[in-house]
N, C-alpha and C positions, 0 to 999 in steps of 0.2 A: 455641463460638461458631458461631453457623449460619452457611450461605455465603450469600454475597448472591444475589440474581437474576442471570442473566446478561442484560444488556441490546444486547447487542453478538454477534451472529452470523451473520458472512457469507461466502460462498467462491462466488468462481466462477471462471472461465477466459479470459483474455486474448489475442488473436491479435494482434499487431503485425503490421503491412505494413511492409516494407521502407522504411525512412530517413523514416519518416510519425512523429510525436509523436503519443499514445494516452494523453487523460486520464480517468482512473477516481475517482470520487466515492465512498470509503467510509464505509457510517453507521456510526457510533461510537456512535450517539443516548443520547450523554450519560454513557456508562460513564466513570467516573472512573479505573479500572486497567484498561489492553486492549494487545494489543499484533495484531501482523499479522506472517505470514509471507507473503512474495512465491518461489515457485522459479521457473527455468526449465526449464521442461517442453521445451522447443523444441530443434530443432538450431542454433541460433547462439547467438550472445551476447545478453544485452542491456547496452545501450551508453552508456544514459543515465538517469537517476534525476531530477527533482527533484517535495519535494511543498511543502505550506503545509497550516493545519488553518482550520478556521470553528467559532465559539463555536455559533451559529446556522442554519450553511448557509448563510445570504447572501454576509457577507463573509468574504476569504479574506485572512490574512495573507501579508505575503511569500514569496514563492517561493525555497526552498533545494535546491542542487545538493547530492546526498548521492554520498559520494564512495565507496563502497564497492561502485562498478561497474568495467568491465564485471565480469560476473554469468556464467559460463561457463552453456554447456548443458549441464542435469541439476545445477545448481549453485543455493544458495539464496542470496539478501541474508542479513545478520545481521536479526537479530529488530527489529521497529522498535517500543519500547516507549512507552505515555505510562500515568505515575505519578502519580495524584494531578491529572490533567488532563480534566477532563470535556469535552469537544467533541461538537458533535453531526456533523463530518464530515472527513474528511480524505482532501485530494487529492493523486495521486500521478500524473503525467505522465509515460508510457515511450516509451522511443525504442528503435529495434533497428535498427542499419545494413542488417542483412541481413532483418530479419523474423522473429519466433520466437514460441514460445506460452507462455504463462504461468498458472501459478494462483496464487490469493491468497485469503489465508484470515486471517478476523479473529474476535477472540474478547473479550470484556470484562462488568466487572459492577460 
C-alpha cells in the first residue's frame, strides 16, 4: 500500500512573555491523520493549554482546557492526535506565568 502524501508539515518556535496568553493557528490543511508535539524548550513551566479546531479556518469550535499542564521545562505535552479528522486548522492558546520558549511540530497525511 503506498503512503499517502503528507499534507500537514509544520514546526516552529514559540516565546511566551510572562502571564500574556499566546494563540498559535496550525495548518492541518486537511490531513485526515496528523498529530502535533508541543516541548518546552524554556526555563519555566508552561501553565496553561487550551485549543479548539476549524473545519475551514473561519470558524472555530469551542475552546477546551487540556489538562495535561503544567508542562515542566525540557518537558513535552503528551502527543495531541486527530484520527480520521480532517481540519484545515487548529488552535492552541499558551500561557506561561513566568514566560518560557516552546517548539511545536506538526505532521499529517
Amino acid at each position: 500500500m503506498p503512503i499517502p502524501p503528507r499534507v500537514c508539515s509544520y514546526n516552529t518556535t514559540l516565546v511566551l512573555a510572562a502571564a500574556t496568553p499566546r494563540t498559535l493557528d496550525v495548518p492541518i490543511n486537511n490531513a485526515t491523520n496528523w498529530n502535533i508535539v508541543v516541548a518546552n524548550t524554556g526555563a519555566n513551566p508552561l501553565t496553561a493549554l487550551s485549543v479548539s479546531s476549524s473545519p475551514n479556518g473561519t470558524l472555530f469550535g469551542a475552546t477546551v482546557a487540556i489538562t495535561a499542564v503544567p508542562v515542566a521545562a525540557g518537558a513535552s505535552l503528551p502527543t495531541i492526535d486527530g484520527s480520521s479528522e480532517p481540519i484545515t486548522t487548529f488552535r492552541m492558546t499558551f500561557t506561561s506565568t513566568l514566560g518560557t520558549t516552546l517548539a511545536i511540530e506538526a505532521g499529517g497525511a
